[in-house]
N, CA, C and O atoms as a DFTB+ gen file, in Angstrom:
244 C
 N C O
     1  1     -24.814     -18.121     -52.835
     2  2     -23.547     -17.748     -52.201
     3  2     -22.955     -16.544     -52.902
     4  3     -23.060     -16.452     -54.125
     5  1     -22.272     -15.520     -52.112
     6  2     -21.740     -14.558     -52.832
     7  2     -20.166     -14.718     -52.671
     8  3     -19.560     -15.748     -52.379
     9  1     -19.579     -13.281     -52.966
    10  2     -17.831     -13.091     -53.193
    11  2     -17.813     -13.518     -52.140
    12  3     -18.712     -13.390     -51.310
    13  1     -16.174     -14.443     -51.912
    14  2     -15.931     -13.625     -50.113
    15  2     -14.913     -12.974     -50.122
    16  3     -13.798     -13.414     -50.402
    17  1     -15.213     -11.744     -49.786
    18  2     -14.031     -10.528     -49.331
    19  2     -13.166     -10.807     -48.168
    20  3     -13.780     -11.091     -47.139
    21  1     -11.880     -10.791     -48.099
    22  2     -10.871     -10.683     -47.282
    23  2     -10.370      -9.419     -47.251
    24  3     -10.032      -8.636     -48.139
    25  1     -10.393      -9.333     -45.380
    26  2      -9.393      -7.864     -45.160
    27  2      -8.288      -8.071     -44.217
    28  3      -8.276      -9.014     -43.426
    29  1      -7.415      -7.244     -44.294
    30  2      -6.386      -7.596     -43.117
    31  2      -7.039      -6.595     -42.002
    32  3      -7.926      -5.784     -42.263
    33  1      -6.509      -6.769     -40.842
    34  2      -6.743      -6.105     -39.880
    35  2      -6.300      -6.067     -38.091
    36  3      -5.677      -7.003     -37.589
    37  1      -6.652      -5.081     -37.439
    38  2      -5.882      -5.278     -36.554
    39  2      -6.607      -5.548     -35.080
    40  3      -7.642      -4.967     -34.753
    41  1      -6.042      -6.337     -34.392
    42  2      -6.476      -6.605     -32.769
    43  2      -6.374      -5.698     -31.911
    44  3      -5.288      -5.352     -31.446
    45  1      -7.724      -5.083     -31.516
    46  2      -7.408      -4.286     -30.591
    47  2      -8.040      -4.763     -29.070
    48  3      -8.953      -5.588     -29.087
    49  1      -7.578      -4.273     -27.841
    50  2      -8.084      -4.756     -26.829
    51  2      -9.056      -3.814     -26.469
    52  3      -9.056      -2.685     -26.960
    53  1      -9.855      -4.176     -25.677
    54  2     -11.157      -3.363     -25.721
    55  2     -11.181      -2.684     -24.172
    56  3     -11.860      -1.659     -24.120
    57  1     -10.602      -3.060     -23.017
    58  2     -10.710      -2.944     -21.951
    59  2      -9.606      -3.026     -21.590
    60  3      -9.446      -3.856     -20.695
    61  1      -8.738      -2.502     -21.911
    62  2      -6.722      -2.781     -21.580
    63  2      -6.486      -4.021     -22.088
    64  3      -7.267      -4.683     -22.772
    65  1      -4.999      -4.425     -21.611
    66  2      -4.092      -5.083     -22.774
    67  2      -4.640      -6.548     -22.451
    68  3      -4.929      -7.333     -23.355
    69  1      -4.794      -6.942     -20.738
    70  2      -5.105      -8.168     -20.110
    71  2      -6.504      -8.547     -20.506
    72  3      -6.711      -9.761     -20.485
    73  1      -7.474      -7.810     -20.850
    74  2      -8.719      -7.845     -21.107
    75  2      -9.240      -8.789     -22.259
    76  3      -8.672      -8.673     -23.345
    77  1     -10.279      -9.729     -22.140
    78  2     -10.800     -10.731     -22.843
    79  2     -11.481     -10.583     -24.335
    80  3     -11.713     -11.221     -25.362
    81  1     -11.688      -8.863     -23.525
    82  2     -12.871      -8.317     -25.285
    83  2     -11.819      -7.805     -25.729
    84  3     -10.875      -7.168     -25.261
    85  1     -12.255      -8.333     -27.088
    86  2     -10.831      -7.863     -28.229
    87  2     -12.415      -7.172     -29.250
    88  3     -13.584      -7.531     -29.110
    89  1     -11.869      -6.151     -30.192
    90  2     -12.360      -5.813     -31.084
    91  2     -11.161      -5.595     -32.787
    92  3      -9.951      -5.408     -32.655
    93  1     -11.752      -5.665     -34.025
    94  2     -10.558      -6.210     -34.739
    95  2     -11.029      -4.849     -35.853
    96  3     -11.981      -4.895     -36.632
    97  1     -10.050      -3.640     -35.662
    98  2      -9.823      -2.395     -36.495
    99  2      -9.663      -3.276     -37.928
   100  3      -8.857      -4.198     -38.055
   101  1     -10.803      -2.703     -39.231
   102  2      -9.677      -2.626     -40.446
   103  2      -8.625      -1.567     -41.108
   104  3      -8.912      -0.422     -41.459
   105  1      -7.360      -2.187     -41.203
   106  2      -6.220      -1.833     -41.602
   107  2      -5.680      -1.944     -43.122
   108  3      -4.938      -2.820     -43.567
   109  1      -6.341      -0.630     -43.941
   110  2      -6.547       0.251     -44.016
   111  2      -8.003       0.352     -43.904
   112  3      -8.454      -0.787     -44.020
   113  1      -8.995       1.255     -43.722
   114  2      -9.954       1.547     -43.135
   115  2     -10.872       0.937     -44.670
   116  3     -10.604       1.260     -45.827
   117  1     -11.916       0.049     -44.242
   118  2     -12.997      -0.269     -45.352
   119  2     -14.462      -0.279     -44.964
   120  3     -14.707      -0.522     -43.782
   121  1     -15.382      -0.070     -45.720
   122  2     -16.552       0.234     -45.894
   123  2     -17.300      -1.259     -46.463
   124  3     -17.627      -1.606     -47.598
   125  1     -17.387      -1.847     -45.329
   126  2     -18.466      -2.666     -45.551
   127  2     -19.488      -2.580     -46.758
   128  3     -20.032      -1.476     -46.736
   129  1     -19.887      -3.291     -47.697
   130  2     -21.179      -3.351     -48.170
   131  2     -22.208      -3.389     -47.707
   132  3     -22.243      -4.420     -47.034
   133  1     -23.204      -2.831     -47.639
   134  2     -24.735      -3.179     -46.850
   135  2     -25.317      -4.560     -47.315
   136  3     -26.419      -4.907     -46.889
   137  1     -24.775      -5.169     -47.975
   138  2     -25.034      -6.669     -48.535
   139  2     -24.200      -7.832     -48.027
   140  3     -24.378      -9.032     -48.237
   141  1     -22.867      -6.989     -47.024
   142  2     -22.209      -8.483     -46.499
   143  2     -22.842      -9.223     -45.516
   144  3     -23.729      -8.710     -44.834
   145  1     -22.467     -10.435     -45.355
   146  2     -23.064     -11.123     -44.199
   147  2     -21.882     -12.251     -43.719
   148  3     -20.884     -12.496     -44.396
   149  1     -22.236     -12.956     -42.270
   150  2     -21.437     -13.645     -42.233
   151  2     -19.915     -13.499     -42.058
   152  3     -19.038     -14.142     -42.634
   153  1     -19.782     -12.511     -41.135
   154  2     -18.267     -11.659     -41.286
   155  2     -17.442     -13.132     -40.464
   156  3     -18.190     -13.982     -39.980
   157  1     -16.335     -13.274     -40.392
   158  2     -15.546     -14.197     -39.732
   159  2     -14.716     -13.350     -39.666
   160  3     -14.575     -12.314     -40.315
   161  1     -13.934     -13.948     -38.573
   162  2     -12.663     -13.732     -38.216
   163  2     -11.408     -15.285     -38.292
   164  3     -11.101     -16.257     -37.602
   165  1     -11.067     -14.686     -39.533
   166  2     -10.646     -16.247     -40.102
   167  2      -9.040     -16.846     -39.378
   168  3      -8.860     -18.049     -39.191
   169  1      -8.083     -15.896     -39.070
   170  2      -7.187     -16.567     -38.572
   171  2      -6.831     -15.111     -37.632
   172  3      -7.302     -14.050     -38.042
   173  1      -5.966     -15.124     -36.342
   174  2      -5.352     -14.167     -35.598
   175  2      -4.190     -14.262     -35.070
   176  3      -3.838     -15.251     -34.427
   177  1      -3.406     -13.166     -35.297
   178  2      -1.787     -13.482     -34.501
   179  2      -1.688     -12.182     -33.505
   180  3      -1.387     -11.020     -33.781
   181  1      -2.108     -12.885     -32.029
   182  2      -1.683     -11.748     -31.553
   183  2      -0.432     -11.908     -31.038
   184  3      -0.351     -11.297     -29.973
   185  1       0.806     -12.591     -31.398
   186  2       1.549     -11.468     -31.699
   187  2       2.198     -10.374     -31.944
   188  3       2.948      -9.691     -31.248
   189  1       1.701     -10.251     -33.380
   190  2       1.569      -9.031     -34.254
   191  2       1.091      -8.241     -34.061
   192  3       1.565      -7.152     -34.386
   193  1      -0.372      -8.365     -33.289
   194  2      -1.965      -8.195     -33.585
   195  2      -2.427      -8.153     -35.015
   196  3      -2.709      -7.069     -35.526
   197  1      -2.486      -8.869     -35.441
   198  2      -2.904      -8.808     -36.342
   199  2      -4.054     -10.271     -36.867
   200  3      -3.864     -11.462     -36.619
   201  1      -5.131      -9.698     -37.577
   202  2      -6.361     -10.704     -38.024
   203  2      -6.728     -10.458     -39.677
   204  3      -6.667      -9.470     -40.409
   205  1      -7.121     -11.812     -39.868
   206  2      -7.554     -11.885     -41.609
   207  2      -8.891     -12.026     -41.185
   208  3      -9.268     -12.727     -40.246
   209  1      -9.561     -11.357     -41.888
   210  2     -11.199     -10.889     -41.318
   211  2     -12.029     -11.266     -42.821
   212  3     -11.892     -10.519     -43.790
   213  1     -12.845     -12.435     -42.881
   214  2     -13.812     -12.537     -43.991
   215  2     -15.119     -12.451     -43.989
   216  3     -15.776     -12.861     -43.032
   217  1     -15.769     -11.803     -45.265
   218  2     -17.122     -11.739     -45.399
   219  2     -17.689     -12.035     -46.679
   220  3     -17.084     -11.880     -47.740
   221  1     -18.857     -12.464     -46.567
   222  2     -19.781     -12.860     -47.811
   223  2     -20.576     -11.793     -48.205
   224  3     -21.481     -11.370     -47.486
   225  1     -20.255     -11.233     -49.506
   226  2     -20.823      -9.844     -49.823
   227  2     -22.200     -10.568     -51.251
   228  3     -21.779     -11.059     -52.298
   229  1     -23.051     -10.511     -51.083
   230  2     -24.203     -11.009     -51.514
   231  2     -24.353      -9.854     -52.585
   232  3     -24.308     -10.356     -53.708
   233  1     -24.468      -8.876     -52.617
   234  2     -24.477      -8.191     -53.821
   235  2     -25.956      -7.191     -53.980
   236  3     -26.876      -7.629     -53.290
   237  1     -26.162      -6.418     -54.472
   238  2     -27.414      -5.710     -54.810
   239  2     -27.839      -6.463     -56.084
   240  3     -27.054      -7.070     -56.813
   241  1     -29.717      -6.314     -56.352
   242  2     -29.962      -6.838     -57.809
   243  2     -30.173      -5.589     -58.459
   244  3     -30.409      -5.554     -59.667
């Protein structure tokens, strides 16, 4: 098992506002590891729009 990284981030709609596909911007902009896996999308308020987005970053040897 590796870290798990948390990011904040934001809900965006993918096809206008009524539209089903959502895609989730990170807020401020981050660079994945080439070692994460397992990304979640752990809680969402759209609301706000806003999402807590987690991943398991496994690490280089």
């Amino acid at each position: 098992t590796g870290e798990i990284m948390r990011f904040p981030g934001r809900i965006k709609a993918v096809d206008g506002p009524n539209s089903a596909n959502f895609q989730v911007d990170f807020v401020p902009r981050v660079t994945l590891p080439l070692t994460a896996r397992n990304l979640t999308i752990l809680n969402t308020d759209y609301d706000n729009w806003a999402a807590l987005v987690a991943c398991e970053n496994h690490g280089g040897t």
